[in-house]
C-alpha positions as CSV (number, residue, x, y, z in Angstrom):
1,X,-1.3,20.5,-6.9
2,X,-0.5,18.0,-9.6
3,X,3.0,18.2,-9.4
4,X,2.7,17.4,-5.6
5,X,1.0,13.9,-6.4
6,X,3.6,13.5,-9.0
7,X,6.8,14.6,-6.8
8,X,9.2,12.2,-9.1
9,X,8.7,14.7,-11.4
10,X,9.7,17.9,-9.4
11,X,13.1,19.4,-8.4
12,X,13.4,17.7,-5.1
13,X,12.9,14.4,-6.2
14,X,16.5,13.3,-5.2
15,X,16.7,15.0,-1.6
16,X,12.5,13.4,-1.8
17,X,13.9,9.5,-2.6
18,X,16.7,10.2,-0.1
19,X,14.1,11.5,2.9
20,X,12.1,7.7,1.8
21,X,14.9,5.7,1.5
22,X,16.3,7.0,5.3
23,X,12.5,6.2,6.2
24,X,12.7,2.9,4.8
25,X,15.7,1.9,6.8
26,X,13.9,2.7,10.0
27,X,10.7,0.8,9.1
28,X,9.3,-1.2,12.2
29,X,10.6,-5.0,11.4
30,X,7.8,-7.7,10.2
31,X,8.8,-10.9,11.2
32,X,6.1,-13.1,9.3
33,X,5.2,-15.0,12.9
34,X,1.3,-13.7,13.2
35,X,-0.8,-16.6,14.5
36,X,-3.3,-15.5,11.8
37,X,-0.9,-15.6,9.2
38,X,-3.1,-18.3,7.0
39,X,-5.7,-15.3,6.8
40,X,-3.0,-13.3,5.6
41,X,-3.4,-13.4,2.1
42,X,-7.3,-13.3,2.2
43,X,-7.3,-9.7,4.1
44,X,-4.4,-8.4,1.4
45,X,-7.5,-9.6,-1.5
46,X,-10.0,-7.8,0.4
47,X,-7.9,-4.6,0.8
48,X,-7.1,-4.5,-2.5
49,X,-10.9,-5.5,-4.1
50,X,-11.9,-2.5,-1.6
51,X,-8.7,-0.3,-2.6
52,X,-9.6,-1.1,-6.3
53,X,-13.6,-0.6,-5.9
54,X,-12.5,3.4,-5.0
55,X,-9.6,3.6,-7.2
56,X,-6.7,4.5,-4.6
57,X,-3.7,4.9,-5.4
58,X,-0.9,1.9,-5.3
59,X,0.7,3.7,-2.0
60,X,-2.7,3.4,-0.1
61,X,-2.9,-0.2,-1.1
62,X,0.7,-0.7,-0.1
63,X,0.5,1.0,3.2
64,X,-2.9,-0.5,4.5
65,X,-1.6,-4.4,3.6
66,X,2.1,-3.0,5.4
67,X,-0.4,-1.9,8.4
68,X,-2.2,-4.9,8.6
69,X,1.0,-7.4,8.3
70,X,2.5,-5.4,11.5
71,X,-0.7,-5.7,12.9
72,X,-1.2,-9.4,13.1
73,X,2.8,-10.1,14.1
74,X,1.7,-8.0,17.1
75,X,-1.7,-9.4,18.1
76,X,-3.4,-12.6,18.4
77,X,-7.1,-11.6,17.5
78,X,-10.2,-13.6,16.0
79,X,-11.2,-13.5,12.1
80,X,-13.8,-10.6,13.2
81,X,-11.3,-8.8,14.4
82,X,-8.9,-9.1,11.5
83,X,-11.9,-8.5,9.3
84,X,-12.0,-4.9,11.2
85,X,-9.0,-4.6,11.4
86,X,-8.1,-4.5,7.5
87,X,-10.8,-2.1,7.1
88,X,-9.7,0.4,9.8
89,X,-5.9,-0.1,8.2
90,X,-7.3,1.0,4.3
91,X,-9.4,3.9,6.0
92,X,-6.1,5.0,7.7
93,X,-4.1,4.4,4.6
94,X,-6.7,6.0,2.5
95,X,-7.0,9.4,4.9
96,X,-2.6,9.5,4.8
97,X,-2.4,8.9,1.1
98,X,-5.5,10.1,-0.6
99,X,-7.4,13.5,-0.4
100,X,-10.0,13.6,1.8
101,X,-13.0,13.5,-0.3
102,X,-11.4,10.1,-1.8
103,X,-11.5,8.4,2.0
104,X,-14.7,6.4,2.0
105,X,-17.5,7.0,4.0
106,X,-18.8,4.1,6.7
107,X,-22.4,3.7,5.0
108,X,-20.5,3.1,1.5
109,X,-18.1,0.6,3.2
110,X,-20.9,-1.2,4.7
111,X,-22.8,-1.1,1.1
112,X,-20.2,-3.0,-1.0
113,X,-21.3,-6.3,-2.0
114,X,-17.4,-7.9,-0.6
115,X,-18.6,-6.4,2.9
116,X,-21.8,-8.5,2.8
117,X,-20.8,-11.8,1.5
118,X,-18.3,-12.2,4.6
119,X,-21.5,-10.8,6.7
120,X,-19.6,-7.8,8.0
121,X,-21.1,-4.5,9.7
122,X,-18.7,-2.2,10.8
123,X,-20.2,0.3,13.1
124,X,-18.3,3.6,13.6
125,X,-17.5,2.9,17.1
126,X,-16.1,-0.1,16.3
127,X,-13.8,1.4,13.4
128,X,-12.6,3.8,15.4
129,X,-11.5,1.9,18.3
130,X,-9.6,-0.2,15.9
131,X,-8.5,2.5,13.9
132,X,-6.9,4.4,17.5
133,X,-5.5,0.6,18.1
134,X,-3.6,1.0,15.1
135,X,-2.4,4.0,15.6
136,X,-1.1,3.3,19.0
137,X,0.3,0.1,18.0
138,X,2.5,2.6,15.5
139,X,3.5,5.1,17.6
140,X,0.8,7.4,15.1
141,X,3.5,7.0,12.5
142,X,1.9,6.8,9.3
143,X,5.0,7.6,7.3
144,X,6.0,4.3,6.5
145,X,7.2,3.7,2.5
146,X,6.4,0.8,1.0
147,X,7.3,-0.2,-2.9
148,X,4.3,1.6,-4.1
149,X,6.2,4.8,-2.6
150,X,9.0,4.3,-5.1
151,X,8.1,2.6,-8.0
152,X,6.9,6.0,-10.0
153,X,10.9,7.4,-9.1
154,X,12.6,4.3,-10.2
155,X,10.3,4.3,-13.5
156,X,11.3,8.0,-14.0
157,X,15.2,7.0,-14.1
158,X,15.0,3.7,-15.0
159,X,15.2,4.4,-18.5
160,X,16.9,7.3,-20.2
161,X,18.2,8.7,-23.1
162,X,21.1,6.9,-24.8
163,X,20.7,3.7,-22.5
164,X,22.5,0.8,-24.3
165,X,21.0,-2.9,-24.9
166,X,23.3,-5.6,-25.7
167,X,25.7,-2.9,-26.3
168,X,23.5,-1.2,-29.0
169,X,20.9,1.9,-28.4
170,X,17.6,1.0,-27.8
171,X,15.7,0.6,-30.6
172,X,12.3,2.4,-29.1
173,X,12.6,3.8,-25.6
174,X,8.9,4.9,-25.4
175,X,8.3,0.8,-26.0
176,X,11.0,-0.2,-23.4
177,X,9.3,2.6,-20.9
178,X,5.7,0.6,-21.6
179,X,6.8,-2.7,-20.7
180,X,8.7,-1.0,-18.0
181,X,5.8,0.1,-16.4
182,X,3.6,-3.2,-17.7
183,X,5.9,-5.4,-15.5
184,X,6.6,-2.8,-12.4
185,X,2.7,-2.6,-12.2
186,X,2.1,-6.4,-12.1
187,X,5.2,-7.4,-9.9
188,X,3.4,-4.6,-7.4
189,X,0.7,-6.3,-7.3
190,X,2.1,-9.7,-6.8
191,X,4.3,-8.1,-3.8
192,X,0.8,-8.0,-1.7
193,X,-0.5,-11.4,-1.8
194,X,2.5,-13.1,-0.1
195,X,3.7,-12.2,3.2
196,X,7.4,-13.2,2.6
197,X,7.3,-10.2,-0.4
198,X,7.3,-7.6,2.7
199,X,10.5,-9.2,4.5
200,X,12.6,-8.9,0.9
């Protein structure tokens, strides 16, 4: 099962990136033009506070902030609403990308201290009527890569054996794979909090 969560690793990785990378061309466009857009970068914070609070994975992260940016270049809704609305996109992210005993439950949602200082209840009717808007609003196409999707692959080849640096082999490849990975982690982070990120 590990190898599965690891598929970089495995010996479809190629035909793997390709399948993601024909995906990726065929991702539904986001134009940036939400009316909300000024909330934008609050509701990426609170997805990833939540996203960190349960320890999902990047690709969760990725795909419930990519959920919510198409979301609000479709719809003009209220500050409530978006405040649902990012919740019901990292539950669906969470139940695509994580097992299913890692998808939080509503009570323990409604119990974390970022839920209460912006005086939020979500009721389960509510979460799911938001959570079938989404879906509907994407065709119930999940399957949407985002950078989180391919950072591990790129890591994996980024660096090899007999790699050159000015012209001269590298003097410590296990160092040059650390800050790799340092600086892939940190610019993926960065991608969320501004909208133009997604459009690059």
């Amino acid at each position: 099962m590990e190898l599965e969560d690891q598929w970089w690793k495995g010996q479809l990785a190629a035909d793997i990136y390709q399948a993601l990378r024909y995906k990726e061309l065929k991702l539904p466009s986001y134009k940036g033009q939400s009316p909300q857009l000024r909330f934008r970068r609050y509701f990426a914070d609170l997805i990833a506070v939540i996203s960190n609070h349960f320890r999902f994975c990047p690709a969760a992260r990725h795909l419930a902030v990519y959920l919510l940016d198409l979301f609000m270049d479709r719809y003009d809704v209220t500050v409530q609403q978006l405040q649902v609305a990012s919740s019901a996109c990292l539950l669906l992210a969470s139940k695509f990308e994580e097992k299913e005993d890692r998808v939080p439950k509503l009570e323990t949602l409604n119990n974390l201290g970022c839920m209460s200082s912006i005086n939020l209840v979500l009721t389960k009717q509510g979460l799911l009527h938001m959570e079938l808007l989404l879906l509907k609003t994407f065709d119930w196409n999940l399957y949407l890569p985002t950078a989180a999707h391919f950072i591990e692959y790129y890591m994996s080849v980024g660096v090899q054996d007999g790699d050159l640096h000015d012209g001269w082999p590298m003097s410590s490849l296990e160092k040059t794979k650390l800050y790799m990975v340092k600086y892939a982690d940190y610019f993926l982070e960065v991608s969320l909090q501004g909208h133009m990120t997604v459009m690059l």
